[in-house]
ZADO-30379 format. One record per residue (C-alpha): residue number from 0; residue in one letter; x, y, z. Coordinates in Angstrom, 2 decimals. Example, Ala and Ser with C-alpha at 12.3 -4.5 7.8 and 13.67 -1.06 7.14 Angstrom:
residues 2
0/A/12.30/-4.50/7.80;
1/S/13.67/-1.06/7.14;
This chain:
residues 50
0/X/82.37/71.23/5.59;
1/X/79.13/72.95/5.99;
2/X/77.25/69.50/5.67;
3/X/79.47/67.54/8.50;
4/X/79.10/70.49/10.62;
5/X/75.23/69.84/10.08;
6/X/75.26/66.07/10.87;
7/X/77.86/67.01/14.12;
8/X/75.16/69.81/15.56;
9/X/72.13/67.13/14.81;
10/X/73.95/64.56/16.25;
11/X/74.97/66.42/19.21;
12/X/71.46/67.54/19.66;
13/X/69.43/64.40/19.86;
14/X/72.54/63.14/22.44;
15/X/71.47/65.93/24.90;
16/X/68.16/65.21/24.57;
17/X/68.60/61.42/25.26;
18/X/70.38/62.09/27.91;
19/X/68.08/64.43/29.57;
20/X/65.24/62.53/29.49;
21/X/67.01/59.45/30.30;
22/X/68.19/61.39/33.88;
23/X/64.47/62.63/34.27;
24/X/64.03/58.95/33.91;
25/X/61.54/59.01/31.19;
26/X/63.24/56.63/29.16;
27/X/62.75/53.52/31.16;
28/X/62.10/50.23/29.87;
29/X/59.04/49.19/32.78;
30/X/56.30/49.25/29.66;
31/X/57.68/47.08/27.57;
32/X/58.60/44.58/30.62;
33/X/56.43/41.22/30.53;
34/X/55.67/39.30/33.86;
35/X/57.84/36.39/34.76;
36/X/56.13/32.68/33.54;
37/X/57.19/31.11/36.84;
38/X/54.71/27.86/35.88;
39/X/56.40/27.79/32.23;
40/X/60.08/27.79/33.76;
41/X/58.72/25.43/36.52;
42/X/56.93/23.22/34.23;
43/X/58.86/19.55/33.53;
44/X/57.24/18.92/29.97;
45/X/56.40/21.03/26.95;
46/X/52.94/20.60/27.73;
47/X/52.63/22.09/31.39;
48/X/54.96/25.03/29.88;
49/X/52.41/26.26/27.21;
């Protein structure tokens, strides 16, 4: 009992904390975000894509 209690409070814990920081909006996803190829997706061989 003691040890699913354990896991529930953790669990719980980390939850808040997500959401928290997720409503301060420090978890948002702009760093890992790459530019858009427009000439790749434009290009009409392999060769002008790369």
């Amino acid at each position: 009992m003691q040890a699913s209690r354990r896991t529930l409070l953790k669990g719980g814990l980390a939850t808040g904390i997500a959401a928290v920081a997720a409503g301060a909006g420090l978890l948002t996803p702009q760093l890992a975000m790459a530019t858009w190829p427009k000439a790749a997706f434009g290009a009409k061989n392999v060769d002008a894509a790369t």
